[in-house]
C-alpha positions in Angstrom: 10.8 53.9 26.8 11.4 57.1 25.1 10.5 57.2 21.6 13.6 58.1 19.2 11.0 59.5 16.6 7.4 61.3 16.4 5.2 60.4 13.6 3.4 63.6 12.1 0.3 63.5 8.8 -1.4 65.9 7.4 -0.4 68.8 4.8 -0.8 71.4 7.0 0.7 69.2 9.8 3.7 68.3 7.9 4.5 71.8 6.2 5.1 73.7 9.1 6.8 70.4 10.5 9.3 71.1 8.0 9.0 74.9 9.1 9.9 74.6 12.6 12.4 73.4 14.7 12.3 69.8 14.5 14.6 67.8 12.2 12.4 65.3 9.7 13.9 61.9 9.8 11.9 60.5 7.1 8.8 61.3 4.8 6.5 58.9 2.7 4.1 60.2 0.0 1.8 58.8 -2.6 2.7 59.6 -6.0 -0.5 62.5 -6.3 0.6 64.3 -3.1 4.6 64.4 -4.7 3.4 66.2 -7.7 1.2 68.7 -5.7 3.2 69.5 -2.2 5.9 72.2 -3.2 7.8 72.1 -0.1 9.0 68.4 0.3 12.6 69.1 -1.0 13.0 71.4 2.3 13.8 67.9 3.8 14.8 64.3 3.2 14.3 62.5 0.2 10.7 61.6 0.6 10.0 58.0 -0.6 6.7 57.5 -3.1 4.6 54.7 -1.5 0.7 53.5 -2.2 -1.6 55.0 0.1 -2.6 51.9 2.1 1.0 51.9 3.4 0.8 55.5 4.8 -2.7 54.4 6.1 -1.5 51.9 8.0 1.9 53.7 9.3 -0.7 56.6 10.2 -3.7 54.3 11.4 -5.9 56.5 9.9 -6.8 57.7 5.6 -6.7 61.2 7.1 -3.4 61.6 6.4 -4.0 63.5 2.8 -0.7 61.8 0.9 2.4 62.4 3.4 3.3 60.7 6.4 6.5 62.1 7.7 8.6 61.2 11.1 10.8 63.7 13.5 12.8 64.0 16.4 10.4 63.9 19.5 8.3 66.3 20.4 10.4 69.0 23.2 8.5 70.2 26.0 9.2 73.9 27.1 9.8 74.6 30.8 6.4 75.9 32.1 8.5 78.4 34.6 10.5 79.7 32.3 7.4 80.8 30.0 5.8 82.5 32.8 8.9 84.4 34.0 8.6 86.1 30.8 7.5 89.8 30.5 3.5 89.6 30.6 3.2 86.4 29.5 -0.1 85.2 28.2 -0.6 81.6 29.2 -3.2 78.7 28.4 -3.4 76.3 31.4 -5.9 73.1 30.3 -7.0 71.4 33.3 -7.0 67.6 32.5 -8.1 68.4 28.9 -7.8 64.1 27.0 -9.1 65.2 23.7 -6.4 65.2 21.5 -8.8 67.5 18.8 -9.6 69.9 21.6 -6.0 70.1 22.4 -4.9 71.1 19.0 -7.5 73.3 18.4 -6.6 75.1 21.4 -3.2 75.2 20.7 -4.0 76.7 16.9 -5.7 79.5 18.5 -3.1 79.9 21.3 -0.6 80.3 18.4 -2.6 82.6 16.5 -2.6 85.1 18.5 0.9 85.0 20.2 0.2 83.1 23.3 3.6 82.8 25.4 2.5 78.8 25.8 0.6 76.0 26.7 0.5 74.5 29.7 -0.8 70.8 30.8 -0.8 68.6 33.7 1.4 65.3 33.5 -1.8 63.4 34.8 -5.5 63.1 32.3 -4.2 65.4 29.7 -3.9 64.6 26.4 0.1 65.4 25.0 1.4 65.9 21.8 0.9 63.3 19.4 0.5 63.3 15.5 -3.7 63.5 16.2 -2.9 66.4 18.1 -0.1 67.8 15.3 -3.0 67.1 12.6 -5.7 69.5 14.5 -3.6 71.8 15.4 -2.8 72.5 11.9 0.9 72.2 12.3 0.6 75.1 15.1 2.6 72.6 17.5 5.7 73.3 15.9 5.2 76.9 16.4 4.2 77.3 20.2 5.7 75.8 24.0 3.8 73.6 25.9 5.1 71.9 28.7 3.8 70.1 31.5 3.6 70.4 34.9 2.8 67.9 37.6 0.5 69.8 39.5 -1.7 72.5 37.9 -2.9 73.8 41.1 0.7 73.8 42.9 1.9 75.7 39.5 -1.0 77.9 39.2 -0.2 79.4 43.1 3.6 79.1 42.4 3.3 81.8 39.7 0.5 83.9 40.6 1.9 87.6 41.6 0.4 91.4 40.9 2.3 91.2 37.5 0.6 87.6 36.4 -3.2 87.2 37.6 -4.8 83.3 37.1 -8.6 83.4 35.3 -10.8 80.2 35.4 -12.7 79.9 32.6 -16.1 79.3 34.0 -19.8 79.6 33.5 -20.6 80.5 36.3 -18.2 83.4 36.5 -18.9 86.8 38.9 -17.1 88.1 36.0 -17.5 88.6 32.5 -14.5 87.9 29.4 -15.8 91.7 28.3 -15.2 93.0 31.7 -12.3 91.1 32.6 -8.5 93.0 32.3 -6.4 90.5 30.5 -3.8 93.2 29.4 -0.8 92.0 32.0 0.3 89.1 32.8 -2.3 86.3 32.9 -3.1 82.3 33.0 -5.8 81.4 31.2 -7.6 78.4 33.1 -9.7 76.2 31.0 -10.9 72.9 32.2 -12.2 69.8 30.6 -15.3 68.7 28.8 -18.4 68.0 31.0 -16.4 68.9 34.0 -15.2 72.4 33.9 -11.8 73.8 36.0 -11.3 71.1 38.9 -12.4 72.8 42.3 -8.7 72.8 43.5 -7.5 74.3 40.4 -10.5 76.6 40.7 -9.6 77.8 44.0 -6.3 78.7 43.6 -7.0 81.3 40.5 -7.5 84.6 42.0 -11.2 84.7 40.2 -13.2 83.3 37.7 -14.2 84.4 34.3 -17.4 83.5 32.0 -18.6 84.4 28.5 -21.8 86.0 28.0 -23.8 83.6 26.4 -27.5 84.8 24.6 -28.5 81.5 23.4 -30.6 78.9 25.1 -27.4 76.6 24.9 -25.7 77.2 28.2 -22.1 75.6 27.4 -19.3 75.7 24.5 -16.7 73.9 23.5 -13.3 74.1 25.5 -11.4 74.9 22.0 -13.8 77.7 21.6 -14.0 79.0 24.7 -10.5 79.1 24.8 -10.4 81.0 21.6 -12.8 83.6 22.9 -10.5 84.5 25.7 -7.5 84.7 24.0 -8.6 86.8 20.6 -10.0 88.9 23.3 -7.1 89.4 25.5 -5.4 89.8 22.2 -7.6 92.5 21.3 -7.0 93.8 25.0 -3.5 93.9 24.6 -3.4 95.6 20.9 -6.1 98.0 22.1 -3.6 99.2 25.2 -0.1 99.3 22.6 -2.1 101.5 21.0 -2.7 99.2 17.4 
C-alpha cells in the first residue's frame, strides 16, 4: 500500500522540509524545541508533546524536539534528468545504507548535482533515516529509480554524457579524469564495489589516488570526492 504520509525528524531535516516542495501535514514538538526553532509558523500549527511521544512516533531520541509528517516522498524521472544539458548524475549501485545514502545525497546537493539515481532492487530509498542524514538535502535534489542500473546506464550513454565507475582499481585517475560534460557518476556498495555488469557497461573506470596504507573509503566520501571535483572541473572550464 502506498503510504498517504512520510514521517521526517531532525532540525535540519525538518527546516528545509518546510523549505521545499512538500506540503507538512502535521508537526509535534517538545515544549524546549517550540521556544528555540524559529521557523515552525512556516506550517501547521505544531502540537507541544513530551518527548517520549516523538520518540516513539520517530523510533529513535535522535529526533532533537520535532517530529513532523508530509506528503510522500516524489521520485523524479531518471530520463528526464539525464536529457538535461550536461547533466551531472550520481548512480549508487545497490547502495542499503540509509546514512550513506543521505550523505551522498548532501554532497550531491551541494554542489548542484542534476540527481540521484538508484536501482528499484537492494538500494536503500528515501525514508526519514535517510531525510535526517542528508540534512534535509532530500527536499532539495531528484532521485529516482530505475529498474535496471546497467540497462539505464547503456540507455543514456552518448558522446555528450560519458558513465565513470567509481573504482579502486581504476586505469584512471579522479585528477585525470574529464568530468566537465555530461557524466554518470557510478558508485557501488560497501564491501562490494560497482557490480561487474554495471561495471561493464560504463565506458571506463575511475579511482582516487590514495597515499595512505588504508586502501578503501567510504562510498559517501568517495562520492564527495568526485563530485566537488567535477564541480571544480566545471567552475574551472566557465571560467569561475
Amino acid at each position: 500500500m502506498t503510504p498517504t504520509r512520510d514521517l521526517v525528524y531532525g532540525r535540519n531535516a525538518a527546516r528545509e522540509l518546510y523549505r521545499g516542495p512538500r506540503r507538512v501535514l502535521e508537526a509535534w514538538v517538545t515544549e524546549r524545541a517550540a521556544a528555540q526553532i524559529p521557523w515552525l509558523d512556516a506550517g501547521p500549527r505544531p502540537q507541544v508533546k513530551p518527548e517520549r511521544a516523538l520518540t516513539e512516533e520517530a523510533g529513535t531520541r535522535d529526533h532533537q524536539g520535532i517530529v513532523a509528517w508530509c506528503e510522500p516522498f516524489r521520485y523524479a524521472d531518471a530520463y528526464e534528468l539525464a536529457s538535461r544539458d550536461s547533466p551531472l548524475l550520481v548512480c549508487l549501485d545497490q547502495v542499503t545504507d540509509p546514512h550513506n545514502l543521505g550523505a551522498v545525497v548532501r554532497s550531491a546537493e551541494g554542489v548542484g548535482a542534476t540527481g540521484v539515481i538508484i536501482p528499484a532492487h537492494g538500494s536503500a530509498r528515501v525514508t526519514a533515516a535517510v531525510c535526517r542524514s542528508s540534512a534535509g538535502a532530500v527536499e532539495h535534489v531528484p532521485v529516482a529509480v530505475v529498474p535496471n542500473l546497467a540497462r539505464y546506464l547503456g540507455e543514456i550513454k552518448s558522446d555528450e554524457l560519458w558513465a565513470y565507475a567509481a573504482d579502486a582499481e581504476g586505469t584512471i585517475s579522479l585528477w585525470d579524469a574529464d568530468l566537465t560534460g555530461g557524466v554518470a557518476l557510478v558508485f557501488g556498495a560497501e564491501g562490494k564495489g560497482v557490480r561487474p555488469l554495471v561495471r561493464r557497461t560504463c565506458d571506463a573506470a575511475v579511482s582516487i589516488p590514495l597515499a595512505g596504507k588504508v586502501a578503501s573509503l567510504n562510498v559517501s566520501v568517495v562520492a564527495a570526492s568526485f563530485l566537488f571535483e567535477a564541480a571544480r572541473q566545471r567552475r574551472a572550464r566557465a571560467g569561475k
